[in-house]
VOLUMLO-726354 format. One record per residue (C-alpha): residue number from 0; residue in three letters; chain; x, y, z. Coordinates in steps of 0.5 Angstrom, whole numbers, plus 500, padded with zeros to 3 digits. Each point is the difference from the previous one (the first is absolute). Layout:
<sites>
{NUM; 'ALA'; 'A'; {X; Y; Z}}
...
</sites>
This chain:
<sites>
{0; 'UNK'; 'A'; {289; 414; 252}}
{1; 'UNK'; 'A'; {505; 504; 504}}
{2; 'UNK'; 'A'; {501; 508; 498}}
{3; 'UNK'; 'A'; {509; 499; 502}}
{4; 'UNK'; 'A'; {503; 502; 494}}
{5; 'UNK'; 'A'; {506; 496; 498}}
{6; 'UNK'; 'A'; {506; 504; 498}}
{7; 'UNK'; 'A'; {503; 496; 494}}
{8; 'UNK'; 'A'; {505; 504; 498}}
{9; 'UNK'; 'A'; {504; 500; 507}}
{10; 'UNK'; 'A'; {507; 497; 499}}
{11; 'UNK'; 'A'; {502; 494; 504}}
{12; 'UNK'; 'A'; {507; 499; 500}}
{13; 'UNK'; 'A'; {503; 493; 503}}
{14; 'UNK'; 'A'; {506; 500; 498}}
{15; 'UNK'; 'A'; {498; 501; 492}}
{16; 'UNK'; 'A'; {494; 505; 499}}
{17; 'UNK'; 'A'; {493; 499; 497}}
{18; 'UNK'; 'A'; {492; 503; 501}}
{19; 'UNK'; 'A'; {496; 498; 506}}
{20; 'UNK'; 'A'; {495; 498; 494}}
{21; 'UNK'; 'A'; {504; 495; 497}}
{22; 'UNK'; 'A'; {500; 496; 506}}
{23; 'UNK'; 'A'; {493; 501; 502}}
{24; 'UNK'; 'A'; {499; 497; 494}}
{25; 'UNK'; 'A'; {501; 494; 502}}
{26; 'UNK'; 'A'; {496; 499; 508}}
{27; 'UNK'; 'A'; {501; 493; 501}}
{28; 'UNK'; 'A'; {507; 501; 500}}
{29; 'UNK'; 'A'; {504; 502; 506}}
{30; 'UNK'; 'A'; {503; 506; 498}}
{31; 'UNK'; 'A'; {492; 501; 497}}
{32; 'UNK'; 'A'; {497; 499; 507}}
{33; 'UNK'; 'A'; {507; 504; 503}}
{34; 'UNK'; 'A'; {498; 507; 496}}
{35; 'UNK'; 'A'; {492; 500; 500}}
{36; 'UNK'; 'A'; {498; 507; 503}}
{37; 'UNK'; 'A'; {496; 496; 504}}
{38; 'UNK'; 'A'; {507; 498; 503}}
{39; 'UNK'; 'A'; {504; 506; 499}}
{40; 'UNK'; 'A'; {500; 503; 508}}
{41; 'UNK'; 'A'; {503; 493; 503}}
{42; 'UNK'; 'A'; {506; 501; 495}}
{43; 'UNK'; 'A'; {506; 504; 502}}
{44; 'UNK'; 'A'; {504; 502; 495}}
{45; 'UNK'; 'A'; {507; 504; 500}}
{46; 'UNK'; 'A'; {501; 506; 496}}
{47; 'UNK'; 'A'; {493; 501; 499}}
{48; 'UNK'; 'A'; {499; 495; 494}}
{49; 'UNK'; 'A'; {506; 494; 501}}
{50; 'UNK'; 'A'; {499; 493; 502}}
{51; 'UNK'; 'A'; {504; 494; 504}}
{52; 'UNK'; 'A'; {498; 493; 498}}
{53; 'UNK'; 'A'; {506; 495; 502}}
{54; 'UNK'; 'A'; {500; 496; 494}}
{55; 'UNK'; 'A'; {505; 498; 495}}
{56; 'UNK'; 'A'; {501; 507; 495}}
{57; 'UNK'; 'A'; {502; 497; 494}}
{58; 'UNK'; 'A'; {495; 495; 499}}
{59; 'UNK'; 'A'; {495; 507; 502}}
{60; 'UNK'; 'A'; {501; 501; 492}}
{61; 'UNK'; 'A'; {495; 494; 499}}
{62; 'UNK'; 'A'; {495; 502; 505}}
{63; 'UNK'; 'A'; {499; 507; 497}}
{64; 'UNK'; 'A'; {501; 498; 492}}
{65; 'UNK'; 'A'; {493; 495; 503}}
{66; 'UNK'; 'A'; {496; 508; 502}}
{67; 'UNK'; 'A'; {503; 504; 494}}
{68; 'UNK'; 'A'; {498; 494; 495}}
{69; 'UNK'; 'A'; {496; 495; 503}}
{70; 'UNK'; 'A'; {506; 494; 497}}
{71; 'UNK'; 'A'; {504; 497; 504}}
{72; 'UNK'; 'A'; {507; 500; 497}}
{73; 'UNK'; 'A'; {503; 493; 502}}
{74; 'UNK'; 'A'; {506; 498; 502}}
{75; 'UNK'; 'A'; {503; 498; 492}}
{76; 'UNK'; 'A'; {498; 508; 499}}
{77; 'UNK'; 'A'; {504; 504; 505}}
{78; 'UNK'; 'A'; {505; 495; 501}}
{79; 'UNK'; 'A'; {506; 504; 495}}
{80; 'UNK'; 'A'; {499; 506; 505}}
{81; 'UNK'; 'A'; {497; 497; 506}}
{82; 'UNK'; 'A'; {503; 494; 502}}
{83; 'UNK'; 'A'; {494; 497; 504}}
{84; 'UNK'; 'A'; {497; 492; 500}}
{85; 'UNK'; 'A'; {493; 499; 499}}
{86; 'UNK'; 'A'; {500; 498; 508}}
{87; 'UNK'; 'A'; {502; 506; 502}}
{88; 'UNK'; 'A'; {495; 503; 495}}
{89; 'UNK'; 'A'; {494; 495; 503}}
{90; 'UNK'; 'A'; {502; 502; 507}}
{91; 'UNK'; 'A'; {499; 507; 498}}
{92; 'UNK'; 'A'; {493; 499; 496}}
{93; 'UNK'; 'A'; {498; 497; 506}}
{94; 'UNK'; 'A'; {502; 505; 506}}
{95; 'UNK'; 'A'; {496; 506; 496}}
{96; 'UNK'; 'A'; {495; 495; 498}}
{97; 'UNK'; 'A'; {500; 501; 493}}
{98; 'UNK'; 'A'; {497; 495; 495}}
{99; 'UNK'; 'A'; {504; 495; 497}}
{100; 'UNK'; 'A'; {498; 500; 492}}
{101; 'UNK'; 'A'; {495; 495; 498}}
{102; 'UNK'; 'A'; {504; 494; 495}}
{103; 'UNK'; 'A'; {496; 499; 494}}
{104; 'UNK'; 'A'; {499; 492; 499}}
{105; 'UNK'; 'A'; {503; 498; 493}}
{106; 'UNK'; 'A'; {495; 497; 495}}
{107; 'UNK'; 'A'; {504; 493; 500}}
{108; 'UNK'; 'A'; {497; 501; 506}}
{109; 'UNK'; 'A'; {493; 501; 500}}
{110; 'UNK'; 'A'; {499; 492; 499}}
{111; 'UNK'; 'A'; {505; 498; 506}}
{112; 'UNK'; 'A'; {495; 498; 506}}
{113; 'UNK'; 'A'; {506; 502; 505}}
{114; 'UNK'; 'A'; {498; 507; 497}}
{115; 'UNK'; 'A'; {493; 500; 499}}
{116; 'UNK'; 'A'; {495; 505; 503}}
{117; 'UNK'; 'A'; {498; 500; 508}}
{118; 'UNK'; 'A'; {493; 499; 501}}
{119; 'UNK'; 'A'; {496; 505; 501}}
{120; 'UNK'; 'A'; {500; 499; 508}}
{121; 'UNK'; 'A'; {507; 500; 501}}
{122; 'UNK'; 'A'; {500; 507; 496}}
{123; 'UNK'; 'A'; {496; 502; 505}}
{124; 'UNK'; 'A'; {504; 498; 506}}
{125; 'UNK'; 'A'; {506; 502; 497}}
{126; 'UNK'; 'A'; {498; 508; 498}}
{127; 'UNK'; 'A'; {497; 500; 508}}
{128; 'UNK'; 'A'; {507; 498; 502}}
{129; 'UNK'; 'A'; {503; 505; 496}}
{130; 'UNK'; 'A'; {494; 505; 503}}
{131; 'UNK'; 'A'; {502; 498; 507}}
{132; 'UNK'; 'A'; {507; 499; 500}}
{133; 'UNK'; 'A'; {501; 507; 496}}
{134; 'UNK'; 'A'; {495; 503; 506}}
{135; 'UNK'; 'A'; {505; 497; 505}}
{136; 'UNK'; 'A'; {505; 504; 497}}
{137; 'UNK'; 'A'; {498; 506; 500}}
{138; 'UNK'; 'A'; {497; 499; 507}}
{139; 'UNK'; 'A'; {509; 499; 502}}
{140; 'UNK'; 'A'; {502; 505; 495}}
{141; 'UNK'; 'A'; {495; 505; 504}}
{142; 'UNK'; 'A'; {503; 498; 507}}
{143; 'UNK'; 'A'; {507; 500; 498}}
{144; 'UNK'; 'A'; {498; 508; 498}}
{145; 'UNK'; 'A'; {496; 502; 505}}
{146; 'UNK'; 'A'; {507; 498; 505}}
{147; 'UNK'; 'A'; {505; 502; 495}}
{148; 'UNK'; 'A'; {502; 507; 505}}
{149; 'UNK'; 'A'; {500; 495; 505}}
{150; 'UNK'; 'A'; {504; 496; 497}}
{151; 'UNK'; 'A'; {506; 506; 498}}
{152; 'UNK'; 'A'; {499; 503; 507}}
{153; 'UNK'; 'A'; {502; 494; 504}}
{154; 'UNK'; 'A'; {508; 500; 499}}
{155; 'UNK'; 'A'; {502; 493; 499}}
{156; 'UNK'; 'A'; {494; 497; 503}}
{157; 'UNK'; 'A'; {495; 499; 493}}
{158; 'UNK'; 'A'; {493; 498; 501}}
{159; 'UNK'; 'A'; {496; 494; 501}}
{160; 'UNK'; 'A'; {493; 500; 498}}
{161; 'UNK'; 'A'; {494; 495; 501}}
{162; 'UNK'; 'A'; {495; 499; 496}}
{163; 'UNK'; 'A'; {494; 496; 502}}
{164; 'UNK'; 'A'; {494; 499; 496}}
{165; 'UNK'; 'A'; {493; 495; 502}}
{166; 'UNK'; 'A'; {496; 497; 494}}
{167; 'UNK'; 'A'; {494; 498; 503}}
{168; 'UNK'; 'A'; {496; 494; 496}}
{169; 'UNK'; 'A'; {494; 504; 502}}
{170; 'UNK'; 'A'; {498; 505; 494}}
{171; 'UNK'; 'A'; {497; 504; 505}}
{172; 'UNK'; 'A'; {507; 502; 504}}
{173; 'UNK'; 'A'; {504; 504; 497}}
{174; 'UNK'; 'A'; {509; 499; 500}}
{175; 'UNK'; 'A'; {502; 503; 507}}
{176; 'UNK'; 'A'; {507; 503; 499}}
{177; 'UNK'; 'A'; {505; 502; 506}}
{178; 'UNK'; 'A'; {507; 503; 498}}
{179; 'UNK'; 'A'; {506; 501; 506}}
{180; 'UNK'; 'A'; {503; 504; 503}}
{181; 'UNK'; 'A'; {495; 505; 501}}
{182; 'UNK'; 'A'; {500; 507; 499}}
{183; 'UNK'; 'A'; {495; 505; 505}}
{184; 'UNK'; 'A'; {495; 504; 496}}
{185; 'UNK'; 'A'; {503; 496; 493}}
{186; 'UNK'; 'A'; {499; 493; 497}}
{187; 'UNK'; 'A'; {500; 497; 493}}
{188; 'UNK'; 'A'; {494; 496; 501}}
{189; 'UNK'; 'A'; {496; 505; 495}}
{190; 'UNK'; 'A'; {505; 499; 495}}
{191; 'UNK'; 'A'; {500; 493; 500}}
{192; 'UNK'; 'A'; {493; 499; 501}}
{193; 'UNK'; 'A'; {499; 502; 493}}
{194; 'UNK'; 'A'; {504; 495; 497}}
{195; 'UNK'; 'A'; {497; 494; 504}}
{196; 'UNK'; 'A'; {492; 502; 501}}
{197; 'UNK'; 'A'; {497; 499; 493}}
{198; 'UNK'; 'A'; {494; 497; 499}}
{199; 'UNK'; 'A'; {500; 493; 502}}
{200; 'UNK'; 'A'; {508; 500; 500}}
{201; 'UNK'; 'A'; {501; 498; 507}}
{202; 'UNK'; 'A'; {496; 493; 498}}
{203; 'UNK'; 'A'; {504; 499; 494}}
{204; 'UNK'; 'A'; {507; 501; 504}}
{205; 'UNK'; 'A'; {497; 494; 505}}
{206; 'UNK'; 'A'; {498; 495; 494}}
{207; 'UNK'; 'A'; {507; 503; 496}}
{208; 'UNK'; 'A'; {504; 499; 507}}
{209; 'UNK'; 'A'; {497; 493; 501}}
{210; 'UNK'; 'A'; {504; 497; 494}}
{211; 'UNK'; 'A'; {505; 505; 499}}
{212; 'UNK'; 'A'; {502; 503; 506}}
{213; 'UNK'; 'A'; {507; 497; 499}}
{214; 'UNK'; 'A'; {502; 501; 494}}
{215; 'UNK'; 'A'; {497; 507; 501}}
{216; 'UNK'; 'A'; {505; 501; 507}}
{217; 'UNK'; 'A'; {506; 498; 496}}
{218; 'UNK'; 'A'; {499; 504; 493}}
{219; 'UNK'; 'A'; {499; 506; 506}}
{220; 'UNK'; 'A'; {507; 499; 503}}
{221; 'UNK'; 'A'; {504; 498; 494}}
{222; 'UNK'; 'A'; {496; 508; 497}}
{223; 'UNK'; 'A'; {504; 503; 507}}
{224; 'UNK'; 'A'; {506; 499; 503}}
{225; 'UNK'; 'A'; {499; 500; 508}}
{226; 'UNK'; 'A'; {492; 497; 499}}
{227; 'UNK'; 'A'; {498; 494; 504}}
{228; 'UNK'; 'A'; {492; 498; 499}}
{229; 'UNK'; 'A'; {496; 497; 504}}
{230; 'UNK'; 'A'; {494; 496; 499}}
{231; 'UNK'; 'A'; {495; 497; 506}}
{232; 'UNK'; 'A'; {493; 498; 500}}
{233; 'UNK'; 'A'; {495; 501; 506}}
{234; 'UNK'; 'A'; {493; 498; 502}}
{235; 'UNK'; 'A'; {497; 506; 504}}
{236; 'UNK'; 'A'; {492; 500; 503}}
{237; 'UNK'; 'A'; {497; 507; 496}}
{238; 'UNK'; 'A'; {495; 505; 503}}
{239; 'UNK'; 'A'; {495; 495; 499}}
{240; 'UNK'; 'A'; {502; 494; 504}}
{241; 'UNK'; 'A'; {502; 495; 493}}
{242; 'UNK'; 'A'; {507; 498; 499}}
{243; 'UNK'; 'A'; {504; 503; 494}}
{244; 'UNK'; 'A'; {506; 501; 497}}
{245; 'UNK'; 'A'; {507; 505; 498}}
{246; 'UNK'; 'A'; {506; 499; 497}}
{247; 'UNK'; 'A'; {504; 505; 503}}
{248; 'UNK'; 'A'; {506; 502; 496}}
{249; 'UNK'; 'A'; {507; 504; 504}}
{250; 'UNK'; 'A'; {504; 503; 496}}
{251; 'UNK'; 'A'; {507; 502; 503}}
{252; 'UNK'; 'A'; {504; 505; 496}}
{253; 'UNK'; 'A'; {507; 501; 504}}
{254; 'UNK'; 'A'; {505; 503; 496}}
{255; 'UNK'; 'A'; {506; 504; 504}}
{256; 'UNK'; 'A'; {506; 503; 498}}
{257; 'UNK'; 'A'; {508; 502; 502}}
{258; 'UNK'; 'A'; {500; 506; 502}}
{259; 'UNK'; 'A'; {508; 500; 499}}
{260; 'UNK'; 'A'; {500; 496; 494}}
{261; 'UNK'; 'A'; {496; 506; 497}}
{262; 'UNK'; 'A'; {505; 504; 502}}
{263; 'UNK'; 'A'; {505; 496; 497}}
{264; 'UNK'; 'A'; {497; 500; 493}}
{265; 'UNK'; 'A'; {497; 506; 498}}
{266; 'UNK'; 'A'; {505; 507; 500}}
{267; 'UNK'; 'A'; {499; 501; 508}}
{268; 'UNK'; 'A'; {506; 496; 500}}
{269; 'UNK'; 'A'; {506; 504; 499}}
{270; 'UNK'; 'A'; {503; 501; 507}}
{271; 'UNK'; 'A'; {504; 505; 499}}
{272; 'UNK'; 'A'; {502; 506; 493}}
{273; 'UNK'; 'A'; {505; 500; 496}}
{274; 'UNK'; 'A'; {504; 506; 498}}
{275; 'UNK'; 'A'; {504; 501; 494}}
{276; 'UNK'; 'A'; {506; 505; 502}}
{277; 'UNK'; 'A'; {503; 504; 493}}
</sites>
């Protein structure tokens, strides 16, 4: 268990103000992930203690309600003082991974066979989709932070990142995990590779990405603007001389910016002062 105290009661300003404990509260959210102290030294914050996250600041609301009560308001709730549709607000819920609430079937239902329970098979399969889909997630969240100063000190250039993961059939080998561009004496391999190196974890990726593979890519690039997957599968010899075989999933996350139109949008756009003569 690690000795490193967690300071619950920092204050984090992102534009509203909250604790680094009502964040953390929740890990498998994005802003769970971003303000674990074991993630702190990849942040960089501006004035100590305030965060910039390009996102929609209205619909921000929603998103902090979601950690202080653990409810998501819907759209119909908030719509008087924040006009929002419930698309804008799903956009959001999947862009920092938050959970969407469970719909309780109505009773009238229970007899219907179009909602009758899933065996116990397809329960299983479908919780280790979840578990493999959160943890690549989480893995894509982690990169993005480790290259957000990159990202802020490359004047209107914006990262690109790559993501590469190998799920090897055989229980033996573990998932392989390369991110690009590289950075001398530093790498976010170790972050990631403690999401994605689990018991068996590898194995079930293999078997998950067989059959779902698609439907996993297209949910990921639908999660996040600029992502393109891609999926491909590969025999190779191992140490042994027998034939195996990888699924190999690259992840490409672009996401650039004007420089200019940041200018032009934010209060660094005033070209010249007005002075006012009595």
């Amino acid at each position: 268990m690690s000795n490193i105290k967690c300071n619950a009661k920092e204050r984090i300003i992102l534009n509203y103000e909250t604790f680094r404990s009502t964040l953390t509260a929740y890990p498998e959210t994005m802003l769970g992930t971003m303000f674990e102290e074991r993630n702190k030294s990849l942040l960089h914050p501006i004035n100590g203690n305030e965060y910039y996250i390009d996102r929609n600041g209205r619909l921000f609301y929603c998103i902090l309600q979601f950690y202080r009560t653990g409810r998501i308001p819907s759209a119909d709730q908030v719509k008087c003082s924040i006009p929002i549709t419930q698309e804008e607000l799903d956009a959001e819920l999947d862009y920092f991974m938050i959970p969407r609430p469970k719909r309780l079937l109505s009773k009238k239902c229970t007899n219907n066979k179009q909602t009758a329970q899933l065996s116990l098979r397809s329960r299983t399969i479908a919780a280790e989709l979840d578990d493999l889909v959160t943890s690549l997630k989480t893995a894509i969240n982690r990169a993005i932070i480790y290259f957000q100063k990159r990202f802020i000190m490359s004047k209107g250039v914006g990262f690109n990142i790559t993501l590469e993961i190998s799920f090897y059939a055989s229980d033996r080998m573990q998932p392989s995990i390369t991110v690009l561009p590289t950075i001398i004496g530093k790498s976010p391999v170790p972050l990631i590779a403690e999401v994605i190196n689990k018991p068996a974890f590898g194995t079930r990726a293999y078997v998950l990405l067989n059959g779902f593979g698609d439907k996993i890519g297209e949910h990921l690039e639908e999660s996040y603007p600029g992502l393109c997957w891609d999926l491909n599968w590969f025999e190779y010899y191992n140490d042994s001389g027998s034939l195996d075989s990888k699924y190999r999933v690259r992840i490409q996350i672009c996401d650039d910016f004007d420089y200019e139109e940041i200018i032009k949008n934010c209060c660094l756009s005033a070209t010249s002062l007005k002075y006012s003569y009595y």
